[in-house]
C-alpha positions as a printed Julia matrix, in Angstrom:
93×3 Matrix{Float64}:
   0.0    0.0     0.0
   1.6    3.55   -0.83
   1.07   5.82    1.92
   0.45  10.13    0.06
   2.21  11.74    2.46
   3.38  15.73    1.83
   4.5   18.58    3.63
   1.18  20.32    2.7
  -2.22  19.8     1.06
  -1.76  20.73   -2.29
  -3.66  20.78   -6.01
  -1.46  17.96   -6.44
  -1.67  15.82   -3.2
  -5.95  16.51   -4.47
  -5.13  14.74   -7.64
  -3.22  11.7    -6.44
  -5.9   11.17   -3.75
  -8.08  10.55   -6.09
  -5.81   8.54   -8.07
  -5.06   6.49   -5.56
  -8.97   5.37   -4.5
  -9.24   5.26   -8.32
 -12.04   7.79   -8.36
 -14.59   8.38  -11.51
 -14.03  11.46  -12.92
 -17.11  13.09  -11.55
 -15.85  12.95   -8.11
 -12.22  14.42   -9.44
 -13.75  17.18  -10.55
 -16.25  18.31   -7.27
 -12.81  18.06   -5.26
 -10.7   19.96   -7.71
 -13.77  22.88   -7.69
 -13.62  22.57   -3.76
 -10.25  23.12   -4.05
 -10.2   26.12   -6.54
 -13.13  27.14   -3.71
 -10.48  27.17   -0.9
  -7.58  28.86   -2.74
 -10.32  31.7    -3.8
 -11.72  31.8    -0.17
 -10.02  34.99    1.51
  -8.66  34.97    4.83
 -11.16  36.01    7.67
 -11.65  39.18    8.7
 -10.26  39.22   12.49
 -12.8   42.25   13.56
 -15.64  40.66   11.95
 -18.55  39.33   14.73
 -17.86  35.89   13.82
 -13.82  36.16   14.19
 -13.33  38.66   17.12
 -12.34  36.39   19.05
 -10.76  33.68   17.77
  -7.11  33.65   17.49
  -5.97  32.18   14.11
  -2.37  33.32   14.25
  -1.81  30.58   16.38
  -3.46  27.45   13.89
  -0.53  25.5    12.55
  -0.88  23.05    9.97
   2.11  21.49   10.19
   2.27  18.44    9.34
  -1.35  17.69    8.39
  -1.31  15.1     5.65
  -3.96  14.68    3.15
  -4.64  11.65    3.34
  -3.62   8.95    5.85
  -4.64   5.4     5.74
  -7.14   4.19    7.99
  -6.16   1.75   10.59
  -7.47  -2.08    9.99
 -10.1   -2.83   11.98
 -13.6   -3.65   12.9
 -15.08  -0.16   11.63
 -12.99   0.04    8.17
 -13.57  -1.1     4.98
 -12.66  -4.51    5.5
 -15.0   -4.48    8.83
 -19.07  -4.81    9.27
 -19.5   -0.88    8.76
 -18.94  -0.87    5.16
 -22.03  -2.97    4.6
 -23.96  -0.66    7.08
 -22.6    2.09    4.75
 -23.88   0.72    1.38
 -27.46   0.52    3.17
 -27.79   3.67    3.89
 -30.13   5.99    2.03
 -31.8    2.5     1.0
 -33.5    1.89    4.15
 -31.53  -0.88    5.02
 -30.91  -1.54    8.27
């Protein structure tokens, strides 16, 4: 298993994401236009209501990786939840 692993979340780290779950081109796209979303999206506005008082000068995003495998267990895709998952919306229970 090849583990994406970069020093920050990137157009790039987007793309190989969804190379890597080998993702139809549908879904590509929605997460490239959220992305082009986020790089558009400006910075908050410290002395607006919603921002007064929250401190982003101290968020660090060091070392966030976009995407990390998820452990093996009960509650992955090998595990009971992933037929829970496909039920859902078909009122399967």
């Amino acid at each position: 298993m090849t583990t994406i692993a970069t020093d920050a979340i990137t157009r790039d780290a987007v793309e190989r994401l969804s190379a890597r779950g080998n993702e139809p081109e549908w879904l590509l796209k929605r997460r490239l236009e959220a992305w082009r979303l986020f790089e558009e999206a400006p910075m908050p506005d410290p002395l607006s209501e919603e921002w007064k008082h929250t401190d982003a000068t101290r968020l660090s995003l060091d070392g966030l990786l976009p995407f990390a495998p998820a452990p093996v267990g009960p509650y992955t895709e090998r595990g009971p939840l992933r037929g829970v998952l496909r039920g859902v919306g078909r009122g399967v229970s």
